[in-house]
matplotlib code that plots the C-alpha trace (Angstrom):
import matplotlib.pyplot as plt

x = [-10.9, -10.4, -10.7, -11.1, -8.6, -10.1, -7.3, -8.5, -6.7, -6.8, -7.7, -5.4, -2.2, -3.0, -1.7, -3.1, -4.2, -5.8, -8.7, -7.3, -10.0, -9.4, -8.3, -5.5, -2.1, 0.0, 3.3, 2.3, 1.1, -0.8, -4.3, -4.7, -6.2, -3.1, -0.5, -2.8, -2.7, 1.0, 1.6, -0.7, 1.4, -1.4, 1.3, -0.9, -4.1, -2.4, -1.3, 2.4, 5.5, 7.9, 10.1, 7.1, 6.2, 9.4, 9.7, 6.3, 7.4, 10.6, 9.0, 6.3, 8.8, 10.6, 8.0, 5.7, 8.7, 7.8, 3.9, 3.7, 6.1, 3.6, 0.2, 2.1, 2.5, -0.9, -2.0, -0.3, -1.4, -5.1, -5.7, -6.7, -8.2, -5.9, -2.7, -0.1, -2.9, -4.9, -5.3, -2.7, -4.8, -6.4, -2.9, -1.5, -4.8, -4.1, -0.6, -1.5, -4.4, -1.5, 0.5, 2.8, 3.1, 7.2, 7.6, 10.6, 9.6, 12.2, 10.3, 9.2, 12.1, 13.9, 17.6]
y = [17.6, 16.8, 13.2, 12.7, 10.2, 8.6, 7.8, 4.5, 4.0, 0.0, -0.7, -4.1, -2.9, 1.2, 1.8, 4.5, 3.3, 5.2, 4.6, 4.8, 4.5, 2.1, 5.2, 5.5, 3.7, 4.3, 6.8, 7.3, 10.7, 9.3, 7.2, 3.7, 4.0, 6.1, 3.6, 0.2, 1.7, 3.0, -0.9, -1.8, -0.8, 1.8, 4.9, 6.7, 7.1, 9.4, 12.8, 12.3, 13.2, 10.6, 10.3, 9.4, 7.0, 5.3, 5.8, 4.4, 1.0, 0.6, 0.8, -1.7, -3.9, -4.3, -4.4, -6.8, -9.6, -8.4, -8.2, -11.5, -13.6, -11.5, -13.0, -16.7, -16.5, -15.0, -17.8, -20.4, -18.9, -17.9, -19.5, -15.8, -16.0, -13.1, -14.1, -12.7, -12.8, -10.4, -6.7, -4.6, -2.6, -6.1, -6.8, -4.3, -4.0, -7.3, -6.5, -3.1, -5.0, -7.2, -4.5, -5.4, -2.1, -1.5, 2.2, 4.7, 7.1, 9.5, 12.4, 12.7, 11.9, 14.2, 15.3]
z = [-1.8, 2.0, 3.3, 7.1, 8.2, 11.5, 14.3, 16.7, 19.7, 19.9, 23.6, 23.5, 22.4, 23.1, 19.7, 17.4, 13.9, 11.2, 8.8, 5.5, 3.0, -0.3, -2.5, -0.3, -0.4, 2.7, 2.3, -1.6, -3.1, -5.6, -5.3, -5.8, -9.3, -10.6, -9.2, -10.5, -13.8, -13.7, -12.7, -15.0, -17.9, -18.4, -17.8, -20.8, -19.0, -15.9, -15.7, -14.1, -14.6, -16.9, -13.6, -11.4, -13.6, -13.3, -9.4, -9.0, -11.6, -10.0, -6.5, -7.4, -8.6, -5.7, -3.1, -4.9, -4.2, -0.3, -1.2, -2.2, 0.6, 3.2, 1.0, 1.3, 5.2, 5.5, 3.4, 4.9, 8.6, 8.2, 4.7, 3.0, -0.5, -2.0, -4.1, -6.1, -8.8, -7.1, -7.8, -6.3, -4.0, -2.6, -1.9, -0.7, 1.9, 3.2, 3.7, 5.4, 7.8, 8.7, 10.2, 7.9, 5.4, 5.4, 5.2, 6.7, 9.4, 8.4, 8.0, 11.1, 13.1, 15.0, 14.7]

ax = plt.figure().add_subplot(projection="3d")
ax.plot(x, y, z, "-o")
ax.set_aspect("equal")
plt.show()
């Protein structure tokens, strides 16, 4: 399967930003569906590994603490309708549309 990712260069700030599509979670390997059932405490329905199970649970576990302090200042700032009780992907989109997606740029730094 190929996916075309488009790049948009904003004309405000001259950043580039891509379109990710909703299958998509930024800096992951696996879709959306995997992880939200992985999350979900549905490990049984997806074909990974024991120990990307538990990366992807221990990951989630720790950024949702993150996830969910960016939904309450989003909240309290533009009074958005998506909450802790949300679906993952719906908030993990809001805090991606926020520019505010936390991620290391490691692997494409230069020594």
């Amino acid at each position: 399967m190929t996916i075309i990712i488009r790049r948009l260069r904003c004309k405000k700030c001259c950043r580039i930003h891509h379109e990710l599509p909703d299958m998509i979670i930024p800096y992951k390997r696996h879709c959306t569906e995997t992880i939200e059932a992985i999350i979900g405490g549905e490990a049984e329905k997806v074909s990974c590994e024991e120990s990307t199970i538990r990366r992807i649970q221990s990951w989630w576990l720790a950024y949702r603490l993150y996830i969910e302090g960016v939904l309450r200042a989003l909240r309290a700032k533009y009074d958005t309708r998506i909450s802790a009780k949300s679906a993952p992907w719906e908030m993990i989109r809001a805090v991606v549309n926020a520019h505010l997606w936390v991620h290391t740029r490691s692997a494409f730094s230069t020594g």
